[in-house]
Biopython code that builds the backbone (N, CA, C, O; Angstrom):
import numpy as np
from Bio.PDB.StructureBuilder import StructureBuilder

atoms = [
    (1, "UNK", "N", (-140.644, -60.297, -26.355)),
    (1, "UNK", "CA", (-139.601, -59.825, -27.220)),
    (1, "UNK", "C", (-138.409, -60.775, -27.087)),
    (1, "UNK", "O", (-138.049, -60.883, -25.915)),
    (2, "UNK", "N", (-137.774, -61.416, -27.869)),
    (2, "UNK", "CA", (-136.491, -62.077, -28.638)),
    (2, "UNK", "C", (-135.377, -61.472, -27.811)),
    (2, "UNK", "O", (-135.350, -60.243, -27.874)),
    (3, "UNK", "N", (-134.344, -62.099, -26.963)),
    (3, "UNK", "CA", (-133.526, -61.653, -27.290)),
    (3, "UNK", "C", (-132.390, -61.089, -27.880)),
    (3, "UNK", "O", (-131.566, -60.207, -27.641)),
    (4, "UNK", "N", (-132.598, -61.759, -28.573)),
    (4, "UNK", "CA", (-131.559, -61.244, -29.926)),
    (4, "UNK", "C", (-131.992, -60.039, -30.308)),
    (4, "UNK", "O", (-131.178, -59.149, -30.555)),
    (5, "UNK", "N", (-133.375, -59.834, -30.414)),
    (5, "UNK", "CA", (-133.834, -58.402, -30.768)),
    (5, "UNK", "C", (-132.916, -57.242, -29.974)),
    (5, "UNK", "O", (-132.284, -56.234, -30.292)),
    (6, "UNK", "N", (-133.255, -58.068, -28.620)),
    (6, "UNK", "CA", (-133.370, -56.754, -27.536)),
    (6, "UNK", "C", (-130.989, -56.444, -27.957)),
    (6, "UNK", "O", (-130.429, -55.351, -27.871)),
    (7, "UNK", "N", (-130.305, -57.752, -28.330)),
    (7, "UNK", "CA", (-128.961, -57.500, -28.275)),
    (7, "UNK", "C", (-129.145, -56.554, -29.735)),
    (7, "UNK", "O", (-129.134, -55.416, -29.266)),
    (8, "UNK", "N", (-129.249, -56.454, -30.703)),
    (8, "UNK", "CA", (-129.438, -56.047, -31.899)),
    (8, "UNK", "C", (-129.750, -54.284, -31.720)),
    (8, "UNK", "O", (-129.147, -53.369, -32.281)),
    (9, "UNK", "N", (-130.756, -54.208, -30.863)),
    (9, "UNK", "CA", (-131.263, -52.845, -30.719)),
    (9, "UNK", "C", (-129.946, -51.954, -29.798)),
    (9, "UNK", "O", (-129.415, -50.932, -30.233)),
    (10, "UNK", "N", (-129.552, -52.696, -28.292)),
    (10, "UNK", "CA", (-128.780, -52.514, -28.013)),
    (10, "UNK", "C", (-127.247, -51.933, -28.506)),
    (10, "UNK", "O", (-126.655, -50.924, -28.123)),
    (11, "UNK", "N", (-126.842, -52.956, -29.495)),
    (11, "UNK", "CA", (-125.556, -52.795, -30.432)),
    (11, "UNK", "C", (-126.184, -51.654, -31.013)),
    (11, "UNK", "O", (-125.290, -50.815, -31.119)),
    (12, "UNK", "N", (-127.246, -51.188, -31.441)),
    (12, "UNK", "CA", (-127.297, -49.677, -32.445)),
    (12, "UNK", "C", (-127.575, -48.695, -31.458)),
    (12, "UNK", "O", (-127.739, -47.524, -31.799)),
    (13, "UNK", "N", (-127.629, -48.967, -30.541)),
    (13, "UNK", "CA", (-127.547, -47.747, -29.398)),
    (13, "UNK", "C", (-126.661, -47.430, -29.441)),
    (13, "UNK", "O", (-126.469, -46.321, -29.939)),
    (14, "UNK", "N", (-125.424, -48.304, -28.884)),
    (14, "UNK", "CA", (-124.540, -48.226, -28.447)),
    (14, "UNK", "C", (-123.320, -47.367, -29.369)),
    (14, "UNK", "O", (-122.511, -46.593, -28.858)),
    (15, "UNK", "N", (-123.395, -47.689, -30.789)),
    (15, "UNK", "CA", (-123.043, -47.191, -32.011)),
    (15, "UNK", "C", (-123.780, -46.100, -32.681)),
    (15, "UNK", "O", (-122.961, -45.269, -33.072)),
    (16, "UNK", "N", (-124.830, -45.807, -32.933)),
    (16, "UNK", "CA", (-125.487, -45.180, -33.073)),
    (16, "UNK", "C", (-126.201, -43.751, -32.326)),
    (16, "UNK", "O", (-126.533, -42.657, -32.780)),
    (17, "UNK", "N", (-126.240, -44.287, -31.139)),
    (17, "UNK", "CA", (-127.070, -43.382, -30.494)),
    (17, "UNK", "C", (-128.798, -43.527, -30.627)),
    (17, "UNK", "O", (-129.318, -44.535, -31.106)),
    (18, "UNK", "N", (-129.461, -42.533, -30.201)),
    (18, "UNK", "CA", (-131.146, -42.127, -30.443)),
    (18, "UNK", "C", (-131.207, -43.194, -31.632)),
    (18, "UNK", "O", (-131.730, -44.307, -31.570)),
    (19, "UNK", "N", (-130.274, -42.360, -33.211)),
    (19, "UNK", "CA", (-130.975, -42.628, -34.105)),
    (19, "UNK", "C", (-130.938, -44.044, -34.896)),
    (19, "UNK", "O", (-131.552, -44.483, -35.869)),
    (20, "UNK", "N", (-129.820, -44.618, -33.930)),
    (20, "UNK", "CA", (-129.947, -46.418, -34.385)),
    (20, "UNK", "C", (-131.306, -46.806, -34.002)),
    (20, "UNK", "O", (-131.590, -47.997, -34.127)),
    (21, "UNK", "N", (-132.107, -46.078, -33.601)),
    (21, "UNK", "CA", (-133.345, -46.813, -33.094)),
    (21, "UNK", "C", (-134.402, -46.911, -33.717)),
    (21, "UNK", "O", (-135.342, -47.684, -33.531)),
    (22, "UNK", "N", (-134.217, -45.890, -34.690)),
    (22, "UNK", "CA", (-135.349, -45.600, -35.896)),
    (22, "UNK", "C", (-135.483, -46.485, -37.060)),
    (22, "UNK", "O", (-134.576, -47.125, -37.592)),
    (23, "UNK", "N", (-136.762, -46.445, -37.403)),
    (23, "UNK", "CA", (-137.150, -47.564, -38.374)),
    (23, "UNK", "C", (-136.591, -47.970, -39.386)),
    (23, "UNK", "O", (-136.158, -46.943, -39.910)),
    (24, "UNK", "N", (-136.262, -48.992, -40.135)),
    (24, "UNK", "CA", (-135.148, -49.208, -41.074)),
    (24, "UNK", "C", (-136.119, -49.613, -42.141)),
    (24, "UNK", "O", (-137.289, -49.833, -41.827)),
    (25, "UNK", "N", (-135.638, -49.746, -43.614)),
    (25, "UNK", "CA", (-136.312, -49.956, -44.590)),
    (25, "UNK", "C", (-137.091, -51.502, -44.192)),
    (25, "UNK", "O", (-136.596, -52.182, -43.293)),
    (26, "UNK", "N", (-138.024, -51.864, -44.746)),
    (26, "UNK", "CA", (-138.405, -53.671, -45.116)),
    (26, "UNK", "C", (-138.136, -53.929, -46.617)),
    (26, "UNK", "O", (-138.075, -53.267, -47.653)),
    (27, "UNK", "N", (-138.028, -55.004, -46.290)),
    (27, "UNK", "CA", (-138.407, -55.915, -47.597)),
    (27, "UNK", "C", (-139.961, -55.841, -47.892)),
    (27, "UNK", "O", (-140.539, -55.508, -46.857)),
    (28, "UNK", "N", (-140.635, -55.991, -48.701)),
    (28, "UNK", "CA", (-141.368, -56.337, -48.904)),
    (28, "UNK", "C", (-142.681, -55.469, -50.337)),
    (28, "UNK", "O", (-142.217, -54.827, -51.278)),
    (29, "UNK", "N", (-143.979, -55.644, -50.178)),
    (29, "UNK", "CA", (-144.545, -54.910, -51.115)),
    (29, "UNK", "C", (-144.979, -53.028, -50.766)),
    (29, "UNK", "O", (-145.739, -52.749, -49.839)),
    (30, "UNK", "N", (-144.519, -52.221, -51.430)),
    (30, "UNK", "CA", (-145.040, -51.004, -50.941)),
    (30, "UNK", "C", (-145.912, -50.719, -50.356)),
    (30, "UNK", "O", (-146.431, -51.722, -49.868)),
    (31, "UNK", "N", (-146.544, -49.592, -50.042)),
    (31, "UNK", "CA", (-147.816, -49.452, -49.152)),
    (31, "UNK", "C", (-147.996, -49.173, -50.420)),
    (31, "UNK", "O", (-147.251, -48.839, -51.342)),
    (32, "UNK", "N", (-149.865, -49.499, -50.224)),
    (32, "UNK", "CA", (-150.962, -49.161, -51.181)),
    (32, "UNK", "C", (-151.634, -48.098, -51.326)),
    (32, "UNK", "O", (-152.178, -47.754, -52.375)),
    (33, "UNK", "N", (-151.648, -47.408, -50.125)),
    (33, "UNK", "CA", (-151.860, -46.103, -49.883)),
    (33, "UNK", "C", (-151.067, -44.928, -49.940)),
    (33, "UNK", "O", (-149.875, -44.897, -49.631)),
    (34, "UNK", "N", (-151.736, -43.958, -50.338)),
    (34, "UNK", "CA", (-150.644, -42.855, -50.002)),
    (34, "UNK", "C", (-151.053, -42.177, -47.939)),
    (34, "UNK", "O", (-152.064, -42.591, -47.371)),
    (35, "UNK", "N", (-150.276, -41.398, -47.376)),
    (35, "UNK", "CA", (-149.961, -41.243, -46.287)),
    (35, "UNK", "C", (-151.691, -40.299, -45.982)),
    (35, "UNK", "O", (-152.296, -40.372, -44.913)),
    (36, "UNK", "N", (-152.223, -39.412, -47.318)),
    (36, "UNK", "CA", (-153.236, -38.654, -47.388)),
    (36, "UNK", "C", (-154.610, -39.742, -47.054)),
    (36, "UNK", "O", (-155.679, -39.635, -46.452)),
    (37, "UNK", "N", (-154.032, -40.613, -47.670)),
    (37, "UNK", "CA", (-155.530, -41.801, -47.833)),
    (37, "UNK", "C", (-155.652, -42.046, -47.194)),
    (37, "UNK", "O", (-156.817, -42.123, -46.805)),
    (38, "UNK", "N", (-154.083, -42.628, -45.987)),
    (38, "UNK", "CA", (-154.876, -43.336, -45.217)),
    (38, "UNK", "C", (-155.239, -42.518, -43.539)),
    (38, "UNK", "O", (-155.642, -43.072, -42.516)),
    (39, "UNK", "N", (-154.962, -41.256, -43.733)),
    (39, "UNK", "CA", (-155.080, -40.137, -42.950)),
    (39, "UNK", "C", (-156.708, -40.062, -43.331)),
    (39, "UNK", "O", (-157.499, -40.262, -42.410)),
    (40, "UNK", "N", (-157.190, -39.796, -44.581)),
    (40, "UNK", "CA", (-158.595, -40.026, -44.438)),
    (40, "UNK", "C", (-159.374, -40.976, -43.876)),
    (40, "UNK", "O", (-160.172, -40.604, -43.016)),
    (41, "UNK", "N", (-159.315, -42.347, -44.225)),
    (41, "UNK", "CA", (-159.662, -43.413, -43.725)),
    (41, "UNK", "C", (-159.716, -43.434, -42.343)),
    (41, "UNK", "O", (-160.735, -43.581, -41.668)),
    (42, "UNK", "N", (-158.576, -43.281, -41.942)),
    (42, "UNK", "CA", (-158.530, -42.796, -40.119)),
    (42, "UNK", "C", (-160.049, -42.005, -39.798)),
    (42, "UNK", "O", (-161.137, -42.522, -39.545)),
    (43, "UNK", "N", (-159.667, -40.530, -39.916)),
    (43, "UNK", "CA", (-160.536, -39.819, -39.921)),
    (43, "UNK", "C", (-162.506, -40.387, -40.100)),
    (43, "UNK", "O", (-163.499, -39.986, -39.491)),
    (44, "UNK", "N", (-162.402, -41.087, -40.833)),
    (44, "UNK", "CA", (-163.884, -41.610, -41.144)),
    (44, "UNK", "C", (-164.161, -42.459, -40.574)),
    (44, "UNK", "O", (-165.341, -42.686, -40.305)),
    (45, "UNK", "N", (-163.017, -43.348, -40.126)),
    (45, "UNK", "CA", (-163.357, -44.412, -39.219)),
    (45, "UNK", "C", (-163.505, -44.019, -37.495)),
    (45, "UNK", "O", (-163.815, -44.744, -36.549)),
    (46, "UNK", "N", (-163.250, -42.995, -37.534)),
    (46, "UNK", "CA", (-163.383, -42.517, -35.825)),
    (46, "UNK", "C", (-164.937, -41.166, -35.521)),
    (46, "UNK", "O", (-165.360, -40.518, -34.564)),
    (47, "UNK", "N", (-165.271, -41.328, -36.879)),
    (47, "UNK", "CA", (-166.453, -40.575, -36.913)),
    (47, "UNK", "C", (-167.722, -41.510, -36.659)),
    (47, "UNK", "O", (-167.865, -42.661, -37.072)),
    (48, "UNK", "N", (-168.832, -40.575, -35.695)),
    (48, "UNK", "CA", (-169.842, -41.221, -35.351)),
    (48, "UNK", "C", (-171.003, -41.787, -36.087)),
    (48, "UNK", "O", (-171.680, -40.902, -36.612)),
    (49, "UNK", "N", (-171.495, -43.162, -36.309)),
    (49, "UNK", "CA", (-172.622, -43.135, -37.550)),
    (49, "UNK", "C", (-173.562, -42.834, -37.593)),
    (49, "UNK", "O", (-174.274, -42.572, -36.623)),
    (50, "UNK", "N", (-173.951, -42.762, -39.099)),
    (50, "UNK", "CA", (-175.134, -41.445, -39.058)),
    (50, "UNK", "C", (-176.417, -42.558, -38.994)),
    (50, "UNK", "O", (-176.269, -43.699, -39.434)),
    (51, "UNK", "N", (-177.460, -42.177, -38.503)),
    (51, "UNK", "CA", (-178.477, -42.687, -38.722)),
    (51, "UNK", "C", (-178.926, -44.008, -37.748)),
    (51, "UNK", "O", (-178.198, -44.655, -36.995)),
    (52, "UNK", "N", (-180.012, -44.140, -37.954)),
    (52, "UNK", "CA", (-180.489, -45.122, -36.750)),
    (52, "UNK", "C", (-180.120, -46.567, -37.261)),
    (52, "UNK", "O", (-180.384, -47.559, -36.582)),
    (53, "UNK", "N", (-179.356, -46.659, -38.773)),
    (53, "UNK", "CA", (-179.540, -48.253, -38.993)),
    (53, "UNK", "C", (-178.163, -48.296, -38.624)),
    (53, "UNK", "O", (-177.514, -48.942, -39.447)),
    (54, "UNK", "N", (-177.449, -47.818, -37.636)),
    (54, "UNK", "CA", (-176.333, -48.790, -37.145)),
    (54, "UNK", "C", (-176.329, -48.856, -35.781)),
    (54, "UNK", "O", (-175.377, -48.890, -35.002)),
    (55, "UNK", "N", (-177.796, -48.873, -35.534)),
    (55, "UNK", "CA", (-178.070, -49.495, -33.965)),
    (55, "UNK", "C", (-178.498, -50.454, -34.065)),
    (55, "UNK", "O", (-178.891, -51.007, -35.092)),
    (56, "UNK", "N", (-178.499, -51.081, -32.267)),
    (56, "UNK", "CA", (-179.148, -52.440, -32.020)),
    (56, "UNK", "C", (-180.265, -52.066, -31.690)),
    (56, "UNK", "O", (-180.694, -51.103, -31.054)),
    (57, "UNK", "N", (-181.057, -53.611, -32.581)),
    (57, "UNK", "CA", (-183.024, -53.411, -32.010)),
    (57, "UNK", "C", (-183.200, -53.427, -31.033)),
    (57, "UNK", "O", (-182.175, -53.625, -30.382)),
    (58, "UNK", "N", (-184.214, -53.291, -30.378)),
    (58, "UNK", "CA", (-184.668, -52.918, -29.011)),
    (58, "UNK", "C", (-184.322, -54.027, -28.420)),
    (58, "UNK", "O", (-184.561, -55.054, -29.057)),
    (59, "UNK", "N", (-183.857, -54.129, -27.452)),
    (59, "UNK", "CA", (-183.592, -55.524, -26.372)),
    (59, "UNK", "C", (-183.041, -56.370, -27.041)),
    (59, "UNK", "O", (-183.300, -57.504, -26.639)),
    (60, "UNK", "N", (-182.201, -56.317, -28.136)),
    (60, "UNK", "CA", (-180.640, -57.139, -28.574)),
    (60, "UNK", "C", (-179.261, -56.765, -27.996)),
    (60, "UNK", "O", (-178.213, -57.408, -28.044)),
    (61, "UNK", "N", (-179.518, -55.575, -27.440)),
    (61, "UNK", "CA", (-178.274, -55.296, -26.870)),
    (61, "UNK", "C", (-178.029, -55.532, -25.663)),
    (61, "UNK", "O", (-176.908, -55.358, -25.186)),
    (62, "UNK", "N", (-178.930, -55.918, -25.060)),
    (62, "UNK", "CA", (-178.535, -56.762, -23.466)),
    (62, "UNK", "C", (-178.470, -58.209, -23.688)),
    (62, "UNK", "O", (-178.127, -58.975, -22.786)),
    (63, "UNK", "N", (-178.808, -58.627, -24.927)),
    (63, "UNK", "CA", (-179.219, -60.468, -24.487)),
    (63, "UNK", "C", (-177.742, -60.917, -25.214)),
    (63, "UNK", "O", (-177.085, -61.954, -25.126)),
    (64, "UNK", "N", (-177.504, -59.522, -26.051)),
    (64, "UNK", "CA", (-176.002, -60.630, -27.229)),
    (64, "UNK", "C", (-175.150, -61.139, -26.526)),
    (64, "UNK", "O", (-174.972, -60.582, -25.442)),
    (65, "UNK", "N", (-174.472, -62.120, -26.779)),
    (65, "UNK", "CA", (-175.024, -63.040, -27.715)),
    (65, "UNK", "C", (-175.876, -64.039, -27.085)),
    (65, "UNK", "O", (-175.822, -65.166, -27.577)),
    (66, "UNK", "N", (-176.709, -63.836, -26.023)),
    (66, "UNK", "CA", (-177.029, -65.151, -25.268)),
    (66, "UNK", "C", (-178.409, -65.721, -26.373)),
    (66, "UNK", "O", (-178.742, -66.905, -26.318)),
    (67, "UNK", "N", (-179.030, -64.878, -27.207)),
    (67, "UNK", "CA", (-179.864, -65.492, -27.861)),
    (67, "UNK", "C", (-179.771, -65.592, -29.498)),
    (67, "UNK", "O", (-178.951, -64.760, -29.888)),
    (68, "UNK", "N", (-180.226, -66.185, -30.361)),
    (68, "UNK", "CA", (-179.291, -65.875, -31.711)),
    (68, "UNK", "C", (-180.549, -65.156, -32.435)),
    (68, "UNK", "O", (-181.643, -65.670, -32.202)),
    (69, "UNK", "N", (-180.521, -64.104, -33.229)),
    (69, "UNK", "CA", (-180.703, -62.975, -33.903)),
    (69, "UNK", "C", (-182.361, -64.315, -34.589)),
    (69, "UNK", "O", (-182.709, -65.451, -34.912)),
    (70, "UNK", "N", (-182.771, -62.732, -34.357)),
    (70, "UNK", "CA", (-184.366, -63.581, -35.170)),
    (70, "UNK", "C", (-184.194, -64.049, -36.310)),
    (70, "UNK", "O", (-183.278, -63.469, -36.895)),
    (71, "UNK", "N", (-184.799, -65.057, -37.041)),
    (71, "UNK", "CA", (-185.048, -65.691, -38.394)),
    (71, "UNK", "C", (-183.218, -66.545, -38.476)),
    (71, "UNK", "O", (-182.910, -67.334, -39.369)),
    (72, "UNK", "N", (-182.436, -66.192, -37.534)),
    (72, "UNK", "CA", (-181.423, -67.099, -37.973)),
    (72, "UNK", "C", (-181.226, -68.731, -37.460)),
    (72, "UNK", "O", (-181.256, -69.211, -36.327)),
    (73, "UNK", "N", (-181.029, -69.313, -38.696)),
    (73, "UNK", "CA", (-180.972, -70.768, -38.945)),
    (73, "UNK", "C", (-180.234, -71.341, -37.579)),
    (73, "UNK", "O", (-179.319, -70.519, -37.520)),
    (74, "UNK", "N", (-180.027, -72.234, -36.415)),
    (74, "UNK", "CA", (-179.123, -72.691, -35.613)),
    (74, "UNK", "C", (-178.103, -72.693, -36.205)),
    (74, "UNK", "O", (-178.030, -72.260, -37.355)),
    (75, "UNK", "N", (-177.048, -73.199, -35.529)),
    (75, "UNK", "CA", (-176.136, -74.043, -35.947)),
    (75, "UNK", "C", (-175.608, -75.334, -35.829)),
    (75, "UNK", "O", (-174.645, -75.673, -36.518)),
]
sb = StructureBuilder()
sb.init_structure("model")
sb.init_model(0)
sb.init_chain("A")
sb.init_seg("    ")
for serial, (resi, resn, name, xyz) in enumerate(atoms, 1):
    if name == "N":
        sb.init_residue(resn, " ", resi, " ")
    sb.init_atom(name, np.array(xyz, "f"), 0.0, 1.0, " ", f" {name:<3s}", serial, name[0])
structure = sb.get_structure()
């Protein structure tokens, strides 16, 4: 962390209190999401997958990466 940050945060303590500390607008492009979406997305991404095709084949999961995946080209 910058010091200048750390003097900056400081000065809104100091003036401010607690709530100089809280997030201030940006510049920049809006979020793309709404707060619901990406509360879903969360949600789905911490859920377990279904089905056997998002496992490793038998005895790929101890060798990765020491051997490279069948039928693939070297490099």
């Amino acid at each position: 962390m910058h010091l200048d940050t750390v003097r900056t945060w400081r000065g809104r303590f100091a003036e401010q209190g607690l709530p100089g500390l809280a997030d201030r607008c940006r510049s920049g492009r809006p979020p793309s999401f709404t707060a619901l979406q990406a509360a879903q997305v969360k949600a789905l991404a911490c859920q377990l997958p279904a089905g056997p095709r998002c496992r490793w084949p038998a005895g790929h999961a101890r060798s990765w990466p020491a051997r490279p995946w069948p039928g693939a080209s070297p490099p």
